[in-house]
C-alpha positions, 0 to 999 in steps of 0.5 A: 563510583557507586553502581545504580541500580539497574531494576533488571530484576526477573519481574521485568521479563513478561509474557504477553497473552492471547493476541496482546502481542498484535496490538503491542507490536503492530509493526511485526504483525500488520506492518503499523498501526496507522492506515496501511496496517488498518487496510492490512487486517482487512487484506489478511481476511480477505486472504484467506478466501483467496487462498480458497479460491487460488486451491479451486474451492471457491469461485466469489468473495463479497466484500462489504463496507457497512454503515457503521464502519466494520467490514464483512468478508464472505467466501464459498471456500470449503469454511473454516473447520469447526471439530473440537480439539483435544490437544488445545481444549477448544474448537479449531474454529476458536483456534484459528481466530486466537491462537498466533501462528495455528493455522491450516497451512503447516501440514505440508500441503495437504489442505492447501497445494498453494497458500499465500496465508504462512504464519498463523497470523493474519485471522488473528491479527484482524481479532486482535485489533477489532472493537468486536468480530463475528464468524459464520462458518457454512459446513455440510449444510449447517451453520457455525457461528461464534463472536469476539469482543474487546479483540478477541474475547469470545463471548462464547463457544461455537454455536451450531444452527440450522439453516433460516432458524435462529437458536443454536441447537448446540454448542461444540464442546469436549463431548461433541461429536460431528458426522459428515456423511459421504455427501458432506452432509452433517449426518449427525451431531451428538452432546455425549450420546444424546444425538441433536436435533439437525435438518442439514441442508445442503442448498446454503453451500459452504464458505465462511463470512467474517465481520469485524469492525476495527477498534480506534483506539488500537490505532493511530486515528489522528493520522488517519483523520479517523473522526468516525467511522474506520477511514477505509480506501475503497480506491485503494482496495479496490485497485487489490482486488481488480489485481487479484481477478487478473490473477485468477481468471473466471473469479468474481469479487464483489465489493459494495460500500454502504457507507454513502447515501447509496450503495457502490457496488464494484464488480471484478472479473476477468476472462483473459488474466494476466492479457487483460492485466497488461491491457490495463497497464498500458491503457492509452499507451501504444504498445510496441508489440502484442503481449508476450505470455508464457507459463512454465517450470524449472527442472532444478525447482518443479514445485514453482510455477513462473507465470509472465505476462508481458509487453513495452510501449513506444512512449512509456518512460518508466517500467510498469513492474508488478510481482506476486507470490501465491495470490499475493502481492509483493510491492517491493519485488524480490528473489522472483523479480531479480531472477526475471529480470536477468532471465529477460536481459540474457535473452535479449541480449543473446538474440539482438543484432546489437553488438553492445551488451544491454545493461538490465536496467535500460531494458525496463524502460517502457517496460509493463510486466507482471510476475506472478509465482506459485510455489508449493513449498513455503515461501520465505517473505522479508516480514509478515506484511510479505513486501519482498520475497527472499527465497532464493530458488524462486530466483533460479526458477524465474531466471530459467523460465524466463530465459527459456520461454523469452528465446523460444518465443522471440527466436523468429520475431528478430523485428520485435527483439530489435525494437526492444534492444534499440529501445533499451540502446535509447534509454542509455544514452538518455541515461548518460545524458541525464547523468551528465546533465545531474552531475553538472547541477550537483557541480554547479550548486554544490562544489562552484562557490559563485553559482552555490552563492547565487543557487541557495541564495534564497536558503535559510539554512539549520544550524549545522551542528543539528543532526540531519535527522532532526532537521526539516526542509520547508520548501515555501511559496513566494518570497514574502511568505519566505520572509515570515517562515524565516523569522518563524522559524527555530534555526536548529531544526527548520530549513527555509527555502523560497521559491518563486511560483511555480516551477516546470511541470517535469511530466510534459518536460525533457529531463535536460530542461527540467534541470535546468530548471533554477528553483529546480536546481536550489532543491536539488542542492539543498538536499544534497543527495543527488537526483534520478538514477543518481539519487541517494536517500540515505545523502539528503541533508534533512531528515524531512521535507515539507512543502508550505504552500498558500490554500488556494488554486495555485498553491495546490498546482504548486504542490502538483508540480513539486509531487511530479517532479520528485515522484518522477526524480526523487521517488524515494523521499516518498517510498522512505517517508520523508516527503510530507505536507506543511499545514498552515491553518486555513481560520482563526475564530476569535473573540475578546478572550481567546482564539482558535485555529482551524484547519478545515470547515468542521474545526472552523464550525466547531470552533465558531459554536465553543465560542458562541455569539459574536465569534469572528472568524478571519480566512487566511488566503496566503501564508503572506496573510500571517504574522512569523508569531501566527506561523510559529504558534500553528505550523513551525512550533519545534517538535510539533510542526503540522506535517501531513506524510505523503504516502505511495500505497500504489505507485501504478495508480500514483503513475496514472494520476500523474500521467491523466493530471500532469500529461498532454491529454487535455481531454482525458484531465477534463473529463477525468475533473468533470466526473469527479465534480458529479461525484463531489455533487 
């Protein structure tokens, strides 16, 4: 048998220059090239000034969203540096902003005691995926300021300016030379041995201010819904940065967006830190005991600080867990929460009156903590988006103090111990009824034929042959609107599951009820990768799951009851991106010739104009109201279904929404609904 040829040849292997590597490889460098990845740049600029404020050189961040979509980030930091650098042929200013992995943080400590920037990267990588980016660097009472375009060309080299006059006096080069007397002021610049003509004046501060506006095509606009301007989360940054002045008491971070008919400027500040963290969290919670705060060093690693505050809730019933490494965030926890986690359940368990051992886990139930590490040594993150921590001494570290501080603090609060313990004792047998109720379910939709039979009754399943990567779940509304989705469908890939109205709302409901639940009961089943504690991602029998339902009121209450329950249940459909919204479209716009549809107002309005005079258009009230042909052409064409990922970017305030628009607090839903109609208004 005759080789092919392979094409391996040396001109496969490339090299790719300056930041190309960000934007070809965005998943290595900001997480992805969708919305988390946009939000991801800004967090990397933004950043930066922490790590100046977090070392005591700055008290305020501006942050502005403008008009036009780009984002201004300015700080009273020291400001970058800006010298000329033999060894790279430019200025350290141009290095920092394209140059990967150059930066102020490899030098042992010495610029930064502290950082949570570590790999050269996060400057760059903003440069890198933006239209254009300007610096302004405010040092010894002079201005330095330099662009990008086309992400990160620089159009020139670093300007040097006097403060309120706008031509440069000159441009930093080889033979630039700069003077910071003893003050800080600029004493002199010099061209050679021609000396330049400053008025240094030290009233403008120091700090840098970076503004870059994102570049669309570099990203995945279309799930964005990226029509205009760069689609920024206030909420979501917001939420960021209320996070970070918890964390550094007496900041002050300003954030105003432009892109409205009227500013919204934010205003975070905290005086109390981590106490007013904890108070946040449990708002409209009643607390079991005051806050325990405690800040402390191991001997075995002197270089990492474990600060914990800390507190549990009569009716919480789910852990509030939130961790972070020098200033930033880590979602997914780490080496520094295993080591609190277990610091916590030695000392309960070593001074309650309970004669059975507290199991970890149990001891989280209504729990609201917040981990907050500080190493001077480099910490070891599991990416460069720094979602978990792996360096194993800060395990040891939050372990010991943990411990330690716990027992010293609780020794004589025996009450409040065995109110944590007998909390704890209540969350197992929850759990061991819960875990009898589920496995009764999975028994009696899975294993017994009869009960199978009549549970999935309303299942049209794939073929099982299909990989249960490629298949797709579509949970949908009603039965006749299962009956169009089944004839719609292509039976390889797409599953069918009819359900009749609306379900029990989990969040108001005992776990035992909720499953017995019979549409509960058919998901569980079709899914077949368990439920609660006992839930298995990698076991669920459909690569996707899709809910399909009607447009109107109760379908959106629908979807509510559905993210409810999974989120409480199921979360990690969510957390693994396997949870996703079916769009059916909600127009057809029509004439003798053709027809288009829509799926919002602006496609419908569009739509009306590119057809022109006597354009009819049709409003679909309910999937019933489609034909399978309609159905199969829009929402179920194999391999192009329209499906919208649901997405958790903060499972604090995913909790809250849920609590407010799902839990028993009418009065707090109705004023929460009022206030957004005024916004909307």
């Amino acid at each position: 048998m005759a080789k092919r040829k392979s094409g391996y040849t040396s001109e496969s292997i490339k090299q790719l220059k300056g930041l190309e590597a960000v934007r070809k490889l965005p998943g290595m460098y900001i997480g992805n090239n969708g919305k988390y990845g946009l939000h991801h740049i800004l967090k990397e600029i933004f950043s930066n000034a922490a790590d100046e404020v977090m070392n005591g050189y700055g008290s305020l961040i501006r942050v502005t969203l403008e008009q036009d979509g780009s984002v201004t980030v300015w700080d009273d930091g020291r400001g970058i540096p800006v010298e000329w650098k033999k060894d790279t042929g430019m200025s350290a200013l141009t290095q920092v902003l394209t140059v990967l992995h150059a930066g102020g943080k490899f030098d042992g400590g010495k610029a930064y005691a502290s950082s949570g920037g570590l790999h050269g990267v996060g400057a760059k990588a903003a440069n890198a995926m933006s239209r254009w980016l300007n610096v302004s660097v405010r040092r010894g009472g002079l201005i330095f300021q330099q662009s990008f375009e086309r992400g990160g060309e620089h159009k020139g080299g670093v300007q040097i300016f006097n403060p309120g006059e706008k031509k440069p006096v000159a441009e930093i080069s080889a033979s630039t030379h700069l003077d910071f007397g003893e003050n800080g002021s600029a004493a002199t610049v010099k061209e050679g041995r021609k000396k330049v003509d400053i008025k240094p004046d030290l009233s403008i501060g120091t700090g840098t201010e970076i503004s870059f506006l994102p570049e669309r095509s570099w990203f995945d606009a279309e799930s964005m819904e990226w029509n205009g301007e760069p689609p920024w989360d206030v909420d979501f940054i917001s939420l960021q940065y209320q996070q970070f002045a918890y964390l550094n008491p007496g900041l002050r971070i300003e954030l105003e967006d432009r892109r409205g008919k009227k500013p919204d400027l934010r205003i975070f500040y905290s005086e109390n830190g981590l106490l007013d963290y904890i108070a946040f969290l449990n708002e409209g919670l009643d607390p079991l005991h005051d806050t325990i705060t405690f800040k402390g060093r191991s001997e075995e690693h002197p270089g990492i600080t474990i600060e914990v505050a800390m507190q549990y809730s009569k009716d919480g019933d789910t852990a509030q867990l939130y961790s972070f490494v020098n200033g930033i965030p880590t979602p997914l926890g780490g080496t520094h929460m295993s080591g609190f986690q277990a610091g916590l359940t030695k000392a309960i368990n070593r001074l309650s009156s309970v004669k059975k051992a507290i199991r970890g886990d149990d001891l989280l139930l209504g729990l609201a903590a917040i981990v907050n590490v500080t190493m001077s040594k480099t910490p070891q993150f599991s990416s460069q988006t720094k979602e978990s921590l792996t360096s194993t001494d800060a395990q040891g570290a939050a372990m010991s103090v943990t411990y330690n501080e716990i027992s010293q603090i609780l020794e004589r609060k025996k009450g409040v111990v065995n109110a944590i313990a007998r909390q704890a004792e209540a969350a197992a047998k929850g759990r061991e009824a819960a875990k009898k109720a589920r496995q009764l379910v999975i028994r009696r939709s899975v294993l017994d034929a009869p009960d199978d039979t009549q549970i999935l009754s309303k299942l049209a399943d794939t073929d099982p042959r299909t990989p249960a990567a490629q298949r797709i779940l579509f949970l949908v509304e009603g039965d006749s609107a299962g009956g169009s989705c089944k004839q719609a469908r292509d039976r390889r890939y797409h599953a069918i599951l009819a359900n009749r109205g609306k379900i029990i709302n989990s969040e108001k409901t005992n776990i035992l009820r909720v499953l017995k639940n019979k549409e509960i009961m058919a998901f569980i089943a079709a899914v077949g990768a368990g439920v609660g504690a006992d839930f298995n991602v990698d076991e669920r029998r459909y690569g996707r799951i899709a809910l399909l339902t009607d447009a109107d009121v109760d379908g959106f209450h629908i979807r509510a009851l559905w993210y409810t329950f999974i989120f409480r249940h199921m979360r990690p459909l969510i957390e693994h991106g396997h949870l996703f919204i079916a769009e059916a479209p909600l127009y057809r716009v029509y004439d003798n010739k053709r027809e288009i549809y829509c799926y919002s107002n602006k496609e419908r309005d569009a739509a009306v104009k590119r057809i022109g005079k006597g354009a009819g258009v049709q409003r679909y009230k309910g999937l019933g109201e489609m034909n399978p042909e309609q159905l199969r052409g829009t929402t179920l064409k194999p391999g192009d279904e329209r499906l919208v990922r649901i997405n958790i970017e903060d499972v604090h305030r995913a909790q809250q929404y849920v609590n407010l628009l799902m839990g028993s607090n009418s009065s707090a839903r109705k004023e929460w609904i009022m206030e957004a109609w005024k916004q909307e208004a």
